[in-house]
Legacy VTK file of the C-alpha trace (Angstrom):
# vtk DataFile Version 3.0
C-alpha trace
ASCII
DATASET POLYDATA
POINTS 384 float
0.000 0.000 0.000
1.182 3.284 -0.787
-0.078 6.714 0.826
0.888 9.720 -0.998
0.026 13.556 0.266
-0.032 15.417 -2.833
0.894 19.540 -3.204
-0.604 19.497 -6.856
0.617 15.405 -7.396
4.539 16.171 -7.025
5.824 14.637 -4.179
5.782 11.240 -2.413
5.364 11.024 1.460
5.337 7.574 2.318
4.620 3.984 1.434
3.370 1.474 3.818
0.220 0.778 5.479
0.183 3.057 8.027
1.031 6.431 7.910
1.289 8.653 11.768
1.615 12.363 11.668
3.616 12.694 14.891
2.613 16.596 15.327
-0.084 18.230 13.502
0.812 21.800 12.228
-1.002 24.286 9.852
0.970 22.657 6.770
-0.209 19.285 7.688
-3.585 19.600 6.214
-4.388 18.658 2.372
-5.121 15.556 0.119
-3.758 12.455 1.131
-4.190 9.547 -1.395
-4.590 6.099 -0.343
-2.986 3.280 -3.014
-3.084 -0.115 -2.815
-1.086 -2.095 -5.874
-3.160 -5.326 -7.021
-1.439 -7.987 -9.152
-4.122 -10.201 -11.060
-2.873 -12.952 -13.811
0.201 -10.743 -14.395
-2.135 -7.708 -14.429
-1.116 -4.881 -12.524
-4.072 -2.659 -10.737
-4.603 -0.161 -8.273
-7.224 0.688 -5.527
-6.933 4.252 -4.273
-8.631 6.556 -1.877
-8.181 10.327 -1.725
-8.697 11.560 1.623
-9.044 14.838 2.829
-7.483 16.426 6.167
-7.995 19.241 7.670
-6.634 21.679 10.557
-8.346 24.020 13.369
-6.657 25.844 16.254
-6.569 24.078 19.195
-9.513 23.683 22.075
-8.646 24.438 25.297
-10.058 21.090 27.291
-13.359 22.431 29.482
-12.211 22.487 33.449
-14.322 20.704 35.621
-16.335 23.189 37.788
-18.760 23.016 40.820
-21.574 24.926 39.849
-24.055 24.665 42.777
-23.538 25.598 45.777
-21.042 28.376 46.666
-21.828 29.742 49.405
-25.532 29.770 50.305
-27.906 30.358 52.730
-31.181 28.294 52.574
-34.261 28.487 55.000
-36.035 25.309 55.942
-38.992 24.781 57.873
-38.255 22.890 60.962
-39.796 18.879 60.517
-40.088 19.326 56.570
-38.360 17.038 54.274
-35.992 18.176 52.020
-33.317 17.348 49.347
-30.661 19.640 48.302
-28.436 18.856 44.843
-25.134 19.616 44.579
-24.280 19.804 40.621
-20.880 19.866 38.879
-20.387 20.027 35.047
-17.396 18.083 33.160
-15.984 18.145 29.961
-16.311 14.943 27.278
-14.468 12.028 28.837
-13.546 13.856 32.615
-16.771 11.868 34.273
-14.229 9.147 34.891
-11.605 11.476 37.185
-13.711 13.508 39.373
-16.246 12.555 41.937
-18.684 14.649 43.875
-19.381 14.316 47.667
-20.915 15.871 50.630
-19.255 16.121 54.205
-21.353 17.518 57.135
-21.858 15.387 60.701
-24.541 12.275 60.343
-24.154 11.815 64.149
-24.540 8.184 63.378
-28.194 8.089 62.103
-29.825 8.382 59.008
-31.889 11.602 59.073
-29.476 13.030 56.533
-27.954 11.221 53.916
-26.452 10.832 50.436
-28.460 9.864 47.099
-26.551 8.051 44.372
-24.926 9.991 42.070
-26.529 10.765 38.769
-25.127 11.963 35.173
-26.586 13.899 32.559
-25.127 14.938 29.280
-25.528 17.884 27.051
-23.653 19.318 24.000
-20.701 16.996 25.264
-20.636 18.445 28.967
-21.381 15.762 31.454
-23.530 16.840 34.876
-23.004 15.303 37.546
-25.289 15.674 40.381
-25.186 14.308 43.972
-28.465 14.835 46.075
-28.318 15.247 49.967
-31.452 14.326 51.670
-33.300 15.648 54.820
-35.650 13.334 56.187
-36.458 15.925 58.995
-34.934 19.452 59.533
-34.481 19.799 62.706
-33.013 22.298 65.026
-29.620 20.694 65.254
-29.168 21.069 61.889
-29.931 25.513 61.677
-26.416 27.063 61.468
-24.632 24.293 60.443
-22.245 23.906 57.553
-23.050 21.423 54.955
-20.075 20.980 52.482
-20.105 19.596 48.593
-17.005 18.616 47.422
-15.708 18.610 43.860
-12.449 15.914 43.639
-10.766 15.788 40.578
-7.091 15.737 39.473
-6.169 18.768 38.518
-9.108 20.592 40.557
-10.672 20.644 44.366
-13.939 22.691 45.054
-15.517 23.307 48.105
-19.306 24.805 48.144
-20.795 25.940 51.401
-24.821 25.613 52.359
-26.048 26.990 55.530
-29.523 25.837 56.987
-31.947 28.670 58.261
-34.935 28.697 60.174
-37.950 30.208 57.581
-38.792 33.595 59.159
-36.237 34.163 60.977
-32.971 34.388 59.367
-30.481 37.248 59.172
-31.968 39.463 57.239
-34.669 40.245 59.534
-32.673 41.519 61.823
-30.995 43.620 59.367
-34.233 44.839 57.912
-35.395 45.821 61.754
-32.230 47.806 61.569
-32.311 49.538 58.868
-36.116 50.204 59.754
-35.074 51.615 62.947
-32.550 53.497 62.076
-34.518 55.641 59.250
-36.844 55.996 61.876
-34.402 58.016 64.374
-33.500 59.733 60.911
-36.636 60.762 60.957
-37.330 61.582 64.674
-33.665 63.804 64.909
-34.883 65.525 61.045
-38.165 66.455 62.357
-36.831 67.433 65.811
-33.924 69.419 64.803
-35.953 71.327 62.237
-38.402 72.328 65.053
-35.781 73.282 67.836
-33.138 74.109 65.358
-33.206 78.094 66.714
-32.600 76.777 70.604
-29.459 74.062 69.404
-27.987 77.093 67.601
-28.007 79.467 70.584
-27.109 76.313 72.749
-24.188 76.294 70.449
-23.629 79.533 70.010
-23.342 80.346 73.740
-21.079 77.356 74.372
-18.735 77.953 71.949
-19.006 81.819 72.749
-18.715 82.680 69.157
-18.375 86.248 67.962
-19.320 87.166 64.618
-18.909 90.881 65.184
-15.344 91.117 65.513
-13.088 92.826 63.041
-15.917 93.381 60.928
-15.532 96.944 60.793
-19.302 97.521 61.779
-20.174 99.982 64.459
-23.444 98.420 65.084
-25.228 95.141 64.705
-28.679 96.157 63.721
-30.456 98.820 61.985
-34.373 99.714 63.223
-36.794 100.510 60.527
-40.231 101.639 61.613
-42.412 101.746 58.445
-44.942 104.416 59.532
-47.441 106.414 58.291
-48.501 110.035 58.316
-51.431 109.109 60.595
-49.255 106.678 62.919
-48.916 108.634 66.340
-45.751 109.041 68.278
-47.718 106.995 71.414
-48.480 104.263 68.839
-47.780 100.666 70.509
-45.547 99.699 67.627
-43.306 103.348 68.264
-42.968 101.979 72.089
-42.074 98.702 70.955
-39.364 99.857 68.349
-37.916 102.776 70.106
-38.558 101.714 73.788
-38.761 97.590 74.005
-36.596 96.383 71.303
-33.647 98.063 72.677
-34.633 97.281 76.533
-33.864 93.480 75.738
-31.461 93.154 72.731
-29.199 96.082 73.799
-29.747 94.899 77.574
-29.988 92.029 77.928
-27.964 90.442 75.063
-25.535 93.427 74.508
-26.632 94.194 70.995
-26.076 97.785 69.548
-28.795 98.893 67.849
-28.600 102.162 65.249
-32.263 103.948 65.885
-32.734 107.070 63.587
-34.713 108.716 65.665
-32.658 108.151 68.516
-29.008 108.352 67.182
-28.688 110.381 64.695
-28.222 114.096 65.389
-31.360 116.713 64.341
-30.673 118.436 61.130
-28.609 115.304 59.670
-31.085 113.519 58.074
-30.367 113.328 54.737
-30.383 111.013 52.569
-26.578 110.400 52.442
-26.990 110.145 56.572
-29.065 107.118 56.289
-27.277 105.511 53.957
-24.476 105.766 55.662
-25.562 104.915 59.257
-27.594 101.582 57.713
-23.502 100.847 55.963
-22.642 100.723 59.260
-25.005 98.223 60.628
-24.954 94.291 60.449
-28.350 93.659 60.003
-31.763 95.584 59.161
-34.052 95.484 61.320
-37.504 96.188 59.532
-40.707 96.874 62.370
-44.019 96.097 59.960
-47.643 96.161 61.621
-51.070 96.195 59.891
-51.710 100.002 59.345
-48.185 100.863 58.340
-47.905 102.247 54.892
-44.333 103.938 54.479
-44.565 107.474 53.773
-41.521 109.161 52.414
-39.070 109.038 54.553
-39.264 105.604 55.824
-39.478 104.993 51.967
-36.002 105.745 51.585
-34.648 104.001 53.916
-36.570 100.701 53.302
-35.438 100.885 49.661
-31.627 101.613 50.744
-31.707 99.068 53.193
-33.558 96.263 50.617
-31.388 97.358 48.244
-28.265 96.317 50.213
-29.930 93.180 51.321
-31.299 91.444 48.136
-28.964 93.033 45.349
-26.110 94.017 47.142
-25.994 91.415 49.843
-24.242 93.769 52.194
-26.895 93.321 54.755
-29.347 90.458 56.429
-32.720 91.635 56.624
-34.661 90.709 59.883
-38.666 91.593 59.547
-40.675 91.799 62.174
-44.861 91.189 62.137
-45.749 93.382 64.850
-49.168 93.304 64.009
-50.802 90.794 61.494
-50.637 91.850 57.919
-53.807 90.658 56.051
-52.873 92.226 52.566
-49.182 92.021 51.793
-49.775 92.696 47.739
-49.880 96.352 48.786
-46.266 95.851 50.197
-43.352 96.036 47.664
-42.131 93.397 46.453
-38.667 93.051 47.973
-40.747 93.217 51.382
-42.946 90.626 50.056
-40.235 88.360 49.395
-38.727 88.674 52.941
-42.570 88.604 54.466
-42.248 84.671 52.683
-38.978 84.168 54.295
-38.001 82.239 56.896
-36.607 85.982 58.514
-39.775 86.918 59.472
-40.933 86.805 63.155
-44.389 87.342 64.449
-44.872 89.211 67.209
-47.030 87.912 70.347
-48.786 89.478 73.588
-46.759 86.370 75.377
-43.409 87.508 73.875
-42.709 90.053 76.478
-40.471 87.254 78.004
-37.138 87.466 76.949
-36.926 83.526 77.321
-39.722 83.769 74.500
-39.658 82.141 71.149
-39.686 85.577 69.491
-36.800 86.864 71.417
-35.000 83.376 70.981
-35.847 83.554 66.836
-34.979 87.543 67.073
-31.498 86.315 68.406
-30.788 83.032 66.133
-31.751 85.708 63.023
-28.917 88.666 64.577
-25.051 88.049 64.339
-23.639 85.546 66.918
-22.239 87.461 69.834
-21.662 86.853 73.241
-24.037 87.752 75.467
-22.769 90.718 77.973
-25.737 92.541 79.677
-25.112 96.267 79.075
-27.408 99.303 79.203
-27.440 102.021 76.576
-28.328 105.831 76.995
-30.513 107.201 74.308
-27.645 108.690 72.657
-25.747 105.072 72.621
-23.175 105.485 75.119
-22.966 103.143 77.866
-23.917 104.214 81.251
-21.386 102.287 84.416
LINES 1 385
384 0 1 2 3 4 5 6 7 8 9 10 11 12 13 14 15 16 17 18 19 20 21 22 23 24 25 26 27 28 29 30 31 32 33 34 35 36 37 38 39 40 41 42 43 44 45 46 47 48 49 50 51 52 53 54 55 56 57 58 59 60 61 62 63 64 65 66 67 68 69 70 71 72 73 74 75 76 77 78 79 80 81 82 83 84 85 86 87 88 89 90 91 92 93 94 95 96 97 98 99 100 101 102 103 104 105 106 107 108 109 110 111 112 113 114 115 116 117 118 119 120 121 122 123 124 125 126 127 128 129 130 131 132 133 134 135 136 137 138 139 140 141 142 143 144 145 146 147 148 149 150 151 152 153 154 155 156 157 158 159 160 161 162 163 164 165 166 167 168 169 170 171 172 173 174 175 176 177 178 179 180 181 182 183 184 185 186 187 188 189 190 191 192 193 194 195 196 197 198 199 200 201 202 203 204 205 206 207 208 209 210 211 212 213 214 215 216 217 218 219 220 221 222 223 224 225 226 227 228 229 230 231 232 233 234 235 236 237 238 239 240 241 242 243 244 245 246 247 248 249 250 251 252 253 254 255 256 257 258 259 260 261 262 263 264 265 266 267 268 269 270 271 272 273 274 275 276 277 278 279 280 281 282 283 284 285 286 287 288 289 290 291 292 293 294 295 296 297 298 299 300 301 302 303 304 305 306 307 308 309 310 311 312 313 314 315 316 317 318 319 320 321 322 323 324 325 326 327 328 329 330 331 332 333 334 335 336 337 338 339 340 341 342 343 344 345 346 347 348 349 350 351 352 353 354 355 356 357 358 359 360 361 362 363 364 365 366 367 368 369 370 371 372 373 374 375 376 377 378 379 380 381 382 383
């Protein structure tokens, strides 16, 4: 027999009746034709066969691998029965290396125990699966490790089960914490909105913080009384500005308050004057009741002081509801914008107290400033 590879029919590989290619390569593949010489009566004939061969790059051979379980957690009901399978998948011909096991502690009975193994093949992957069967879950058995081992030679893996009571595994107490915990969110959120004023002064006075130092302000507030030409000089809201707003912030809390009527000098009220005095101040101060309509001069000085505090930003406005205001369209609009601020404060007949909310929101809205009781003349200076 003769066995010749042709490249177009030129060359001869080999004659004999076997023919072993001893490392397949890329230039390996091609016809290979098959002769076998025949002598009949002196006759000479031949029987051939063309074959054809052909390459591909290798396959890398499939790993064993232990598919179920890793590492799992699985909730029983106590006194059910229940089988568990542990499942490993092979490559064509690797069924015969490997075998599949489970190790946990019998105690020396047979409530839990091993099935025979079983194979299934697919697409020229072999499954092997190995059931473990619970006659009864009991309560020995919660928390315990149950182990399926994968043996083969070139491979060792390990999965993990862990038994759980139905209803009451981790999780729940997880879930009970995160529950709980949003729920003090929610408590501290909705309690430090509503006392947020009182922790700031807390803080405030116990860190004795001083925001009016080296600030080059001379004072900390500036009154505003909108009034009108009917508005009397006895008026309750007069009294209040001029009278028992400086009784507790100057004091009590040692604030120093810039009252035009009070501080600055007759004749010098021009408009420069009030511009400059409210430049001076930290805050504006803005007294607002029901029948106040701004006449002229109380204009001006609202519209300076606005201006600095929306546009400008040189100054905090603080506005204060001395009486209820049931139409605040007739208001400007800067005023209406502070009006739906949270620097408005309503006055009350029970805020007399300086331990008050209104005095406490009054203070939270001024600079931060340590409180040193001092008492102010009407012309500002400080009396021993």
């Amino acid at each position: 027999m003769h066995l010749l590879k042709e490249f177009d029919c030129k060359h001869n590989v080999h004659t004999g009746t076997e023919y072993v290619i001893r490392k397949v390569e890329e230039r390996s593949a091609g016809y290979y034709l098959c002769v076998l010489p025949l002598e009949n009566g002196g006759v000479q004939y031949n029987v051939t066969r063309l074959l054809k061969l052909t390459t591909q790059e290798p396959v890398e051979p499939f790993k064993p691998k232990l598919i179920y379980p890793v590492e799992e957690q699985i909730e029983f009901v106590l006194g059910e029965k229940r089988e568990i399978e542990c499942k490993a998948i092979f490559g064509y011909g690797m069924k015969e290396y490997c075998i599949l096991y489970w190790i946990f502690n019998n105690s020396g009975n047979d409530i839990v125990y091993e099935n025979p193994e079983r194979f299934v093949t697919e697409d020229n992957r072999t499954s092997l699966i190995r059931p473990l069967v619970f006659t009864e879950v009991k309560a020995e058995h919660l928390n315990q490790s149950f182990k399926c081992v994968l043996d083969c030679p070139e491979t060792n893996q390990i999965g993990n089960i862990i038994i759980l009571e139905r209803g009451k595994s981790e999780s729940g107490p997880t879930v009970l914490l995160i529950i709980m915990t949003v729920a003090i969110f929610i408590v501290v959120s909705v309690v430090y909105v509503r006392f947020k004023i009182y922790f700031v002064l807390c803080f405030r006075d116990f860190m004795s913080r001083d925001e009016t130092l080296e600030d080059n302000k001379e004072y900390d507030a500036y009154v505003l009384l909108l009034k009108s030409h009917e508005t009397l000089l006895s008026a309750e809201e007069e009294t209040f500005a001029m009278e028992l707003l400086p009784a507790i912030l100057e004091q009590k809390f040692g604030y120093r308050l810039c009252i035009f009527e009070r501080d600055v000098l007759p004749g010098g009220a021009s408009a420069s004057d009030i511009f400059s005095y409210i430049n001076k101040c930290r805050r504006l101060i803005i007294v607002l009741c029901a029948e106040c309509m701004a006449d002229d001069s109380s204009m001006y000085e609202l519209l300076t002081g606005l201006h600095q505090a929306l546009v400008e930003r040189l100054i905090k406005p603080i506005l204060i509801e001395y009486n209820p205001i049931g139409d605040i369209t007739a208001l400007p609009q800067s005023l209406q914008l502070i009006l739906r601020s949270n620097r408005r404060v309503k006055w009350r007949s029970a805020s007399l107290s300086q331990n008050s909310y209104f005095w406490k929101k009054v203070r939270y809205l001024m600079p931060a400033k340590q409180i040193k009781a001092s008492e102010y003349s009407q012309n500002g200076r400080t009396i021993p």
